[in-house]
N, C-alpha and C positions, 0 to 999 in steps of 0.2 A: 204756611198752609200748602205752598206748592210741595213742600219737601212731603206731605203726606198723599196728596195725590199722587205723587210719585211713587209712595209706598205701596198704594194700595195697586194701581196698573199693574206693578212687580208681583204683589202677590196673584194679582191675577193669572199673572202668566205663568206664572209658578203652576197654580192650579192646572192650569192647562194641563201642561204636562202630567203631573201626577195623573189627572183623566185619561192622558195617551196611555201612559203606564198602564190601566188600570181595563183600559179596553185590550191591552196589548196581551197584558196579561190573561184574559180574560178567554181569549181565543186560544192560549195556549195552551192552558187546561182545556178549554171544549176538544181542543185536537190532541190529548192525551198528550203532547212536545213535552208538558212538565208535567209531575206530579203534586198533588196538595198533603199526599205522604210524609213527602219531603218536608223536613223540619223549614229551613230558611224560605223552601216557599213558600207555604203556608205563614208563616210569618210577614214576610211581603205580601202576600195578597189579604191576610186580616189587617195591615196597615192602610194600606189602601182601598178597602172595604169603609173602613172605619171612618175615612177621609174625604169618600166619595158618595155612601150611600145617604147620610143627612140630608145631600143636596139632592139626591138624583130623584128620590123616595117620594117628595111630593110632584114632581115631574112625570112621574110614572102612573101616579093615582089618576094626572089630569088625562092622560091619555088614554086611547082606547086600544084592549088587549091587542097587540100584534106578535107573529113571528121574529120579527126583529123590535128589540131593545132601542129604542131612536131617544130615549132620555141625553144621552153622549152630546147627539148633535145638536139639541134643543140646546144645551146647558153654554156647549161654542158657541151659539150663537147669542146666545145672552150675553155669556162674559165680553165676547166681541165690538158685540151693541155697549154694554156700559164703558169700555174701554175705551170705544169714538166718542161718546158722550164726554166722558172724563177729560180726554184728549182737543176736543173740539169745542169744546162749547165751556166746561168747567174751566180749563186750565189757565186757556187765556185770559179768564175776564178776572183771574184771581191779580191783584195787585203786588207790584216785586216785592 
């Protein structure tokens, strides 16, 4: 059972990243740096469209219309919170 808590934390952070990625990229197009012209990027950023928007989408509904997108920092801070939780409180009381 620990070896899947473990699993999951990892994917967590995994996630993370791909979300860095995904705001990284994000800003890169708004500032023209890449194009979505562009075959591979556009492929990289429908990956990560794909990856990111299931989760971001009901996040967005709960919030109210802003200039800035703050879905990103909600979702950190969630996965953050489950990852102490998992770390703190789940992990230990699981039995070796």
């Amino acid at each position: 059972m620990r070896v899947l808590l473990e699993v999951i934390i990892m994917a967590l952070e995994l996630y993370k990243w791909v979300m860095l990625a995904m705001i990284i990229m994000s800003w890169l197009i708004s500032f023209n740096i890449v194009n979505t012209r562009n075959q591979i990027v556009d492929a990289i950023w429908r990956v990560l469209l794909a990856l990111t928007e299931p989760v971001l989408k009901p996040i967005r509904r709960l919030l109210p219309r802003m200039q800035i997108d703050l879905s990103p920092i909600i979702l950190f801070f969630a996965i953050y919170i489950l990852q102490q939780v998992i770390q703190r409180y789940i992990y230990p009381a699981m039995p070796f």
